[in-house]
N, C-alpha and C positions, 0 to 999 in steps of 0.2 A: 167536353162532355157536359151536357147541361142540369143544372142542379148540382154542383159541384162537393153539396156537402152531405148529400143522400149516402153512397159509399161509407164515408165516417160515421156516418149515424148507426150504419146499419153494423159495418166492425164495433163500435163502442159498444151496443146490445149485444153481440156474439161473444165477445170477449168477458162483461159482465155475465153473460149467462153461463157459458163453461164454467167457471170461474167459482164460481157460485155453485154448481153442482158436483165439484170434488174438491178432497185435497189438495190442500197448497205441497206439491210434490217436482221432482225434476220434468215429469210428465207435462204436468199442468205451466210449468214457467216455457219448455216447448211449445206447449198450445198458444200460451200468450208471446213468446216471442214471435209466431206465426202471424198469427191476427194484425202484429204490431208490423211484422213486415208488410201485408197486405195495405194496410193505412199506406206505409210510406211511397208502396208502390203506385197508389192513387192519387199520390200529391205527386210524382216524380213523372205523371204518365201526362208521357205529350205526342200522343198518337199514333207512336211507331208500334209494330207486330212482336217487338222483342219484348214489348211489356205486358203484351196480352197472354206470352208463351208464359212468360214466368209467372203470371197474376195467375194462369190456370194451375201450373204447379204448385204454385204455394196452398191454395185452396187445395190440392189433391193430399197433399201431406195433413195438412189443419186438421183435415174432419174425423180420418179415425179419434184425432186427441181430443174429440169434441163428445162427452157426455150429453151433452143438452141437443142433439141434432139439430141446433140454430144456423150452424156454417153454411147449410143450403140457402139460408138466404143469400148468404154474399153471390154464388152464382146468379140473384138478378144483377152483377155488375158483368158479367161477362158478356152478355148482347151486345150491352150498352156501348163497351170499349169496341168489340167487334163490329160491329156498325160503322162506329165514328171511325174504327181505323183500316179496316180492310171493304168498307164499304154497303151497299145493298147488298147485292147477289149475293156475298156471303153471308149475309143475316138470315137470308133467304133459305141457306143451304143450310146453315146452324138450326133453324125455324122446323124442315124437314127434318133432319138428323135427330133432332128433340122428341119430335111430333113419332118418328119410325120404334123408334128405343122406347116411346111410351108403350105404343103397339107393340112391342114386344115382353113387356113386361104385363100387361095386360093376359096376354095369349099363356104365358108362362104362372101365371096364376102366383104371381109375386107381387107386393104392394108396398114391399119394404122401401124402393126408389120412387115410387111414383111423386113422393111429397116433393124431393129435390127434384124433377124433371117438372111440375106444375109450379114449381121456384121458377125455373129457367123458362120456362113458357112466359108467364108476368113476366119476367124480365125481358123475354124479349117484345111481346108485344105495346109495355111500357119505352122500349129503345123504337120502334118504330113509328111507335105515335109522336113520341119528341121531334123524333126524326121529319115527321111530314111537317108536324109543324114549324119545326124551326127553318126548313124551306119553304113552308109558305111565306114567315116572317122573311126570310132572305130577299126573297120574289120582290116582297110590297117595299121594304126601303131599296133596292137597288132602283126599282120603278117612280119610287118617289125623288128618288134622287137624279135620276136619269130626265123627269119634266125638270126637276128645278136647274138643271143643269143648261136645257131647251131653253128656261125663261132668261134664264143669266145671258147666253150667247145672246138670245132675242135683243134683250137690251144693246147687250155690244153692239152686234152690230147695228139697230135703230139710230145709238147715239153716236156711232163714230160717222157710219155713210151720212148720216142724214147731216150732219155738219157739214160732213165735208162736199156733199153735193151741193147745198144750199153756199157754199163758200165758192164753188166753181160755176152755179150759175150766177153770181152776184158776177163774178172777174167779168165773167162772157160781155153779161148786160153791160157793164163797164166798157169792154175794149172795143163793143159796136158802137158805142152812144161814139165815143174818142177816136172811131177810128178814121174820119176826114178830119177831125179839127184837132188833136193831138193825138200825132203817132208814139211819141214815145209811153204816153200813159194809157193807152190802149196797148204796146207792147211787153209793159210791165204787167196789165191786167191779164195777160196770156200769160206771162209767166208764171202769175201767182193761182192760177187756174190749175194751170202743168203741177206744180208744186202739189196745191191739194187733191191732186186727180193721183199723183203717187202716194202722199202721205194715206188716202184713203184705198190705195191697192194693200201698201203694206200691213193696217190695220188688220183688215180683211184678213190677210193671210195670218197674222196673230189671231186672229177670232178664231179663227178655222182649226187651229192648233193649239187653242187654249193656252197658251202661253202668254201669261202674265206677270211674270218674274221680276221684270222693272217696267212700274205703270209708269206715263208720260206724267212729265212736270206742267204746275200749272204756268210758267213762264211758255213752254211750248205756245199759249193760245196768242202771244203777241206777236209771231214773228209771221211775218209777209201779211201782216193783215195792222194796218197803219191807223183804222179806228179804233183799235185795243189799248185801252193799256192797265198793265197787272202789275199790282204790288203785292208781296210776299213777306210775312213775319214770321219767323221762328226756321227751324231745320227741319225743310219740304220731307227729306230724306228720312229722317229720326221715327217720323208716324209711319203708324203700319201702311202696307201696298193695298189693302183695302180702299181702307180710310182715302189716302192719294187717291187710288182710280175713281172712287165715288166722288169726291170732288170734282177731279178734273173733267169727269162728264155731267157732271153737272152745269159747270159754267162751260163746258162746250155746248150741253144741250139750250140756256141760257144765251147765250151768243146766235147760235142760229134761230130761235125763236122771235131774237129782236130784230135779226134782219128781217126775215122771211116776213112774220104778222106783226111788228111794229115801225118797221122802217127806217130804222135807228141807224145814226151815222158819227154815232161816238158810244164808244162803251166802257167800262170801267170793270175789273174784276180785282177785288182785293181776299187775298186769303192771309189765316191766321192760323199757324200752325205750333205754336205755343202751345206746353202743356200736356204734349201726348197727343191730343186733339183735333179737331181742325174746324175754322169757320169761316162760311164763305159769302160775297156780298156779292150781289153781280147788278150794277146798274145802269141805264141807258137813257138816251135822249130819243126816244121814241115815240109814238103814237098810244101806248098804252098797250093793254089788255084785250083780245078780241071779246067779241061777246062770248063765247064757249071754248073755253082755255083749256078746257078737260077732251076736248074731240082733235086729236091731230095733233095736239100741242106737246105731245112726251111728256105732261107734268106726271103721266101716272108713273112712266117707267122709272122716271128720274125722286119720285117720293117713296117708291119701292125700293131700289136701293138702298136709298140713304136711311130709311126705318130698320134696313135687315142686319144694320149696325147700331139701332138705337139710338137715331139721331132724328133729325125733326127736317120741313123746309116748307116755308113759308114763302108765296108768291103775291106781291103786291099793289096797287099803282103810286105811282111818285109822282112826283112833279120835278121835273118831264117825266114822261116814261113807266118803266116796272122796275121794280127792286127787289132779286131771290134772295134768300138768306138760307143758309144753311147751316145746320149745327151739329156736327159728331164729336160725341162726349170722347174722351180717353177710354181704350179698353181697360175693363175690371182685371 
């Protein structure tokens, strides 16, 4: 129920006002035993119909004991629960049933109920306003969360295909240059072609099923590919699956960049996962930085990431080459 402490507010004034207008009597410790049950019934209710039977009963008993005719306000909680627990159409029908009993009291030239029946009316028209909006609010974060969910996969899969494509056309170009004047390394370049033509099915089917439970290690990015080589400090394992997978795509996205627009034929990727943390270096023997690093080049999706953890990455030219860094602090 929204506004959770409106109900309380409203018993604490009902209770002081009865209370207030008579004797401290057997009566009166009824009336406040009542009110006090109402309270607990508010804090105990978790949207089942068994609690909306009793909240009405209690209220029916309360209000004779009530000198001060304040109890009618507790009936704005009746919409409210009625709403939240048996739904619209019942509001609906509660809404009518209020609205017919008004009209009847009207017709009958009685005015004694009307004050508790224009309680119930506020009250319901207050339960229905909540209502729309707190489906509106539902609407816009599921919807907000449903793009940022679109952009995450995005990234997946950009950084996993786009690797591994770029690793499959490098084999290919490989095993035609080699393949009259060495067959055996034109045969291994098919094989490590094959290799990443699966690893990047498998991916895929991970992306597609959001399944991220155990990210790949960054030692993964050395095997069947003989220009890599990765060092590792601290326990890869110990830092959250986050942290892991934004690295690991980072120096995969890093790796393919050097082949593809640098031409790099030695790479280095060293990670440091000390501390809770993690930081990452990824360097090469390359040609450099294209003239426009930001069109094609994944720097955005790969700086997006690693910011949505509060970490930083820096893209630079070396000598030879480029040199990524990457820095994700330990979670607070």
């Amino acid at each position: 129920m929204p506004v959770r402490w409106v109900p309380f507010v409203l018993c604490g004034a009902v209770l002081a006002a009865g209370l207030t207008a008579r004797p401290l009597d057997l009566s009166a410790l009824g009336f406040a035993a009542g009110v006090l049950a109402l309270a607990g019934v508010e804090a105990l209710d978790r949207g089942r119909r068994a609690w909306l039977v009793v909240r009405v009963a209690l209220l029916a008993l309360v209000a004779p004991f009530d000198p001060s005719g304040l109890t009618g306000a507790l009936f704005i909680t009746v919409p409210f629960a009625a709403y939240f627990t048996m739904g619209r159409r019942t509001a609906v029908v509660l809404g009518a049933a209020g609205a017919g009993l008004l009209a009847l009291f009207f017709a009958a030239g009685g005015a004694g109920g009307v004050g508790d029946l224009v309680m119930y009316a506020v009250g319901l028209v207050l339960a229905l306003t909540a209502a729309a909006f707190a489906v509106g609010r539902m609407d816009a974060v599921a919807e907000l969360a449903a793009a940022r969910e679109r952009n995450r996969l995005a990234r997946e899969i950009h950084d996993s295909l786009g690797h591994h494509l770029t690793a499959i056309a490098v084999q290919l170009e490989k095993a035609e240059a080699f393949r009259d004047r060495d067959q055996q390394a034109a045969a291994r370049a098919v094989t490590d072609a094959r290799w990443s033509a699966k690893q990047a099915l498998a991916e895929v089917r991970d992306s597609v099923r959001t399944l991220r439970d155990a990210p790949p290690s960054v030692r993964d990015l050395a095997r069947h590919a003989p220009d890599v080589t990765v060092s590792v400090l601290g326990d890869e394992a110990a830092v959250p699956a986050p942290v892991r997978l934004a690295v690991y795509r980072a120096a995969q996205e890093a790796l393919t960049n050097a082949r593809r627009h640098g031409n790099a034929r030695a790479m280095a990727v060293a990670a440091d996962f000390r501390g809770g943390g993690a930081t990452l270096t990824v360097t090469d023997d390359g040609t450099g930085l294209p003239e426009s690093p930001g069109a094609g080049f994944g720097l955005q999706g790969m700086r997006e990431r690693v910011e949505q953890l509060g970490g930083t990455l820096t893209l630079a030219p070396a000598e030879p080459g480029v040199r990524l860094t990457v820095t994700i602090p330990a979670p607070a």
